[in-house]
N, C-alpha and C positions, 0 to 999 in steps of 0.2 A: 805175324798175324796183323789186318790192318783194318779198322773201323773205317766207315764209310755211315756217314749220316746226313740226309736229305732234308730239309723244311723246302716249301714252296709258300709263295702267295699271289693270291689276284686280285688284282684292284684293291687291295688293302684287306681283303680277307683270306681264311683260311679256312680250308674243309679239310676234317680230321677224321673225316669218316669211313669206314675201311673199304665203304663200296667207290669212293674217288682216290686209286692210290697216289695219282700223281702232285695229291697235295697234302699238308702234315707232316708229320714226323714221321721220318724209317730210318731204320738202323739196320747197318747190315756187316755180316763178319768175311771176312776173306782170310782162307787159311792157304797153308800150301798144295791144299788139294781143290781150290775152287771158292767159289763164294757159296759161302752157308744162307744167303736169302735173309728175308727179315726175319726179325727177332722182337718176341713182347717184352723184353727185361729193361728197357730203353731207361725208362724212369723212373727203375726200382731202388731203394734205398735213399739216401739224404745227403750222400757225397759229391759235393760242386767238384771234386778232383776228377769223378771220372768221367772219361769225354762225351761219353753217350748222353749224361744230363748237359751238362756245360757246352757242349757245341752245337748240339741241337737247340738251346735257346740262344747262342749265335750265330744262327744261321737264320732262325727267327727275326733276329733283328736286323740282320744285314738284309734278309728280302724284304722282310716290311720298309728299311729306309729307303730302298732301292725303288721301289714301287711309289713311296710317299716324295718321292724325289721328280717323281716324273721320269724316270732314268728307263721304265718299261712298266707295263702295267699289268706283265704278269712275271713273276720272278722265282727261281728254283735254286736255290744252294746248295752245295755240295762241298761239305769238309773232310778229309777223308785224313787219319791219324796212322801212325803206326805204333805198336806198341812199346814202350821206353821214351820214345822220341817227341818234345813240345812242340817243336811245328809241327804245322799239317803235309803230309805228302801232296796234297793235292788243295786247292779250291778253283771249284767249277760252277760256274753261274750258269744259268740256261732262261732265256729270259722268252722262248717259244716264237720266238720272231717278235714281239714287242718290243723288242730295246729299242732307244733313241742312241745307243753306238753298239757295235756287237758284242757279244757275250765274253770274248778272250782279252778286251780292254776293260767292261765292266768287271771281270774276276782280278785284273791289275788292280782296280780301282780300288776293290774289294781288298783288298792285301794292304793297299798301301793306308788305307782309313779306319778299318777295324781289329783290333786286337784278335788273334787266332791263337795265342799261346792258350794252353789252360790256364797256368797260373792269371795270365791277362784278362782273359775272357771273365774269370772269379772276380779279380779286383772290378774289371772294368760295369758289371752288371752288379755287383754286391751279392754275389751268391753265397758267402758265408752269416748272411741275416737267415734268423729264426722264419722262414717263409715257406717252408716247404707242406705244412700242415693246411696253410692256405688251396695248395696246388693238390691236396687228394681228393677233393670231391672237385668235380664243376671243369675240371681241366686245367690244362697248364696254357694254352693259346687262346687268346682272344678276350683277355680281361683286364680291365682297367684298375681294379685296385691297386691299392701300392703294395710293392715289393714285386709286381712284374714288371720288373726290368727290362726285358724283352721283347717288352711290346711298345715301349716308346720308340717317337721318329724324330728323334732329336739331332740328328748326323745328317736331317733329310737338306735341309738350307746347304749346309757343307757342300754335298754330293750335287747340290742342283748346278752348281758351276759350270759342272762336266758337260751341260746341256749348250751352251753355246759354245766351246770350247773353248773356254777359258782354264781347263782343270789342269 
């Protein structure tokens, strides 16, 4: 069985509204019989271990820095796990023809600058802090309080390198 979880963003925002699917969070299950389609269970429960929470907010942050980078100004990630297994089977960028390099260099990029383990993703955002009561009303995307980890662009200076080809 293998997860597959999608964030997008434009120009530095997010629409998580179920009438624009192609941005926000989806989660989707692929069994041996095909893909099961999206799923509402994404961000049920309080467990940073399971990947549906934890990759989905990096994936969040990997298109937000992506986009705060100048790197494209509209950005889609795609982490996609299998089950038992910490790496990702897959990371797919789609950047909708914005990129300033193409999508199959920015997903290297992707790989070689942000943490994809779950254990990583956990340390690297702090998701074992008491925050999750913060994230039930009001949403999980698009808030500056602290404890969303997520949504800084702190990796964006790093990543801007790649723009004159210095990376």
């Amino acid at each position: 069985m293998r997860l597959a979880l999608t964030v997008g963003i434009r120009d530095g925002r997010t629409d998580t509204s179920s009438e624009n699917p192609e941005f926000g969070a989806s989660v989707g299950t692929s069994g041996k019989d095909g893909v099961a389609g999206d799923c509402g269970g994404a961000f049920s429960g309080k467990d940073p271990s399971k990947v549906d929470r934890s990759a989905s907010y990096m994936a969040r942050y990997i298109a937000k820095n992506v986009v705060a980078a100048g790197l494209a100004s509209r950005c889609e990630v795609q982490l996609a796990y299998s089950i038992g297994e910490a790496e990702p089977v897959s990371i797919y960028v789609d950047t909708f023809g914005t990129g300033a390099l193409d999508d199959e260099k920015l997903g290297t990029i992707v790989n070689d600058h942000f943490p994809v383990k779950p254990k990583e993703i956990i340390e690297s955002l702090n998701l074992k802090k008491p925050i999750y009561q913060q994230t039930a009303a009001y949403g999980h995307f698009g808030r500056e309080e602290d404890g969303f980890s997520w949504e800084k662009t702190d990796k964006a200076e790093v990543l801007k390198k790649y723009l004159n080809g210095r990376g």
